[in-house]
N, C-alpha and C positions, 0 to 999 in steps of 0.2 A: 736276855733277861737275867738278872741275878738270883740263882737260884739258891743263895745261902738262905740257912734258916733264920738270919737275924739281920738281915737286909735293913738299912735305915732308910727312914723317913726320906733322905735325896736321893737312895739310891732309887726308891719308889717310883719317886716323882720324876725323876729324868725316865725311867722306861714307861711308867703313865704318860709324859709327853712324847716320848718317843713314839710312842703306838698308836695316839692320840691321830699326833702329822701324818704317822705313814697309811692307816687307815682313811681315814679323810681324803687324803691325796690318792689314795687307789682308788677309794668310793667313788671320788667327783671325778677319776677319769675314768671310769666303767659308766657313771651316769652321763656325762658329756657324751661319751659314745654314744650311748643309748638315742639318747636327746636330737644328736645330729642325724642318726639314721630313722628314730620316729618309734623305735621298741623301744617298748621299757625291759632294760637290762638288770635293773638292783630287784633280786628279789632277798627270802628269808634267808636261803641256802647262803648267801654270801659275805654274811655278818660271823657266824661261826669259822667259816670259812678263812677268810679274814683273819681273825682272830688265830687261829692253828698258825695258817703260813706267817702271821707278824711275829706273832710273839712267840712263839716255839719253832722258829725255824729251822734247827739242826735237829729235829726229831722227825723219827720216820713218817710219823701223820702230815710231815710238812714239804715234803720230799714232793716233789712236779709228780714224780711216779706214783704215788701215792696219789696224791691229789687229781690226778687224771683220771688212773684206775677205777680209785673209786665213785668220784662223779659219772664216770661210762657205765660202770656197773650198774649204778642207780638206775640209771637213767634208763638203760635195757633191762633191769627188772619192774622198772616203774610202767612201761610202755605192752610189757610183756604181761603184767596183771592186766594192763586196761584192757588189753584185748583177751586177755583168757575167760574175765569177769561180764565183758561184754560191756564194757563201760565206755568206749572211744568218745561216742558223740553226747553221754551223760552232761550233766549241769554240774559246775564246780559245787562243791561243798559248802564253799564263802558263800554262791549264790544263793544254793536251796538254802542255807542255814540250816541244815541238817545232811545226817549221811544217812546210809541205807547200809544193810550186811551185804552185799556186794559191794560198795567201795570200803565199808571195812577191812574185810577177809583180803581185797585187794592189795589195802595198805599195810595191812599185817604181814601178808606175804611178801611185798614189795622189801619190806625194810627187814624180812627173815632172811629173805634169798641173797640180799645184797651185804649183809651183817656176813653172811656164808662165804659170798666172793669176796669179799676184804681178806675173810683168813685165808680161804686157798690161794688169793693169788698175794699173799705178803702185803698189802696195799692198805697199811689201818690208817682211816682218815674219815672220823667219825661224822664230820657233816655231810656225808654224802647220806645218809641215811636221810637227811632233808630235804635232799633233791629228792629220791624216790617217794616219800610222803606229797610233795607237792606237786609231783606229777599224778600218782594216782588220787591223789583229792581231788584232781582236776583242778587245783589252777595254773598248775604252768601245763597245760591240756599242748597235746597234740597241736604245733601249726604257732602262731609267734608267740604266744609267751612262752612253748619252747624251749621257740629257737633264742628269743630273749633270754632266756635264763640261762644255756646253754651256752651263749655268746657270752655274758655278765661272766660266767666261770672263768670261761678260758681267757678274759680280758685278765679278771683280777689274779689265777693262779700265774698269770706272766708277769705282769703287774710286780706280784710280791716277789715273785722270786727275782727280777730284776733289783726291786728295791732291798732286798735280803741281802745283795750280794755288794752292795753301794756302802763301801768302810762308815763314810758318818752315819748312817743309818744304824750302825749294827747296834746292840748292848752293847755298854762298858761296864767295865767294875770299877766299886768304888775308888777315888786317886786316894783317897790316905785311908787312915782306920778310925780319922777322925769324924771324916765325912758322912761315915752310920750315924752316930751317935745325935746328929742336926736332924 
């Protein structure tokens, strides 16, 4: 992405399409998986996600390592609320249309503990705090949405970083100095 402060209007529009394709193309192959195996793979978490590993790829939020980390983390502090809160076999959130101070305090803690492990273990990759909200809300709950979600990750963090590393895919800068000014 062209991170100058005065980026023109094409420089925009080619990494708006750029991201456009490479998002879409990760999306539709993390959902085609999904589809073929019968879990739904695309949840929230995977849009920000997305987002971090396309378009800031050389920053450490975008880093496999990072992106691993922190989704694991999530995901064992999200799992680790449910069951300290006594929530495992609860009704998602979306369902009740309402939460309760046990899956609040849950998700509070979920996304404090997990905010915690990102610094200690160097791993900043801020949509994982997604995944932990959407496990303790209960809707990516214990058992396939998951494993769905869980799979959805690891499809798209392989996903981008393949596509990350594929020369036409990457940014360019602009070819002339004329090229901003359109």
């Amino acid at each position: 992405m062209d991170k100058s402060p005065g980026a023109g209007p094409r420089a925009r529009l080619r990494t708006g399409a750029r991201l456009l394709v490479l998002s879409a193309v990760a999306l539709a192959a993390v959902g085609a998986v999904g589809r073929g195996i019968g879990w739904i793979l695309l949840t929230t978490t995977l849009g920000p996600t997305a987002y971090i590993l396309l378009a800031h790829p050389d920053t450490e939020a975008a880093q496999v390592r990072s992106s691993v980390l922190g989704h694991t983390s999530a995901a064992a502090c999200g799992l680790a609320c449910l069951a300290a809160f006594g929530l495992w076999d609860d009704p998602s959130t979306a369902a009740h249309q309402s939460d309760n101070w046990r899956q609040i305090c849950a998700q509070a803690l979920a996304v404090g503990l997990t905010l915690f492990l990102l610094v200690v273990l160097k791993a900043h990759h801020p949509p994982a705090a997604a995944t932990a909200l959407l496990i303790t809300s209960g809707i990516a709950r214990p058992g396939p949405p998951l494993y769905g979600m869980l799979t959805g990750l690891a499809i798209l963090i392989t996903t981008a970083a393949v596509l990350s590393r594929v020369p036409a895919t990457r940014a360019r800068a602009p070819e002339s100095p004329s090229d901003d000014k359109n």
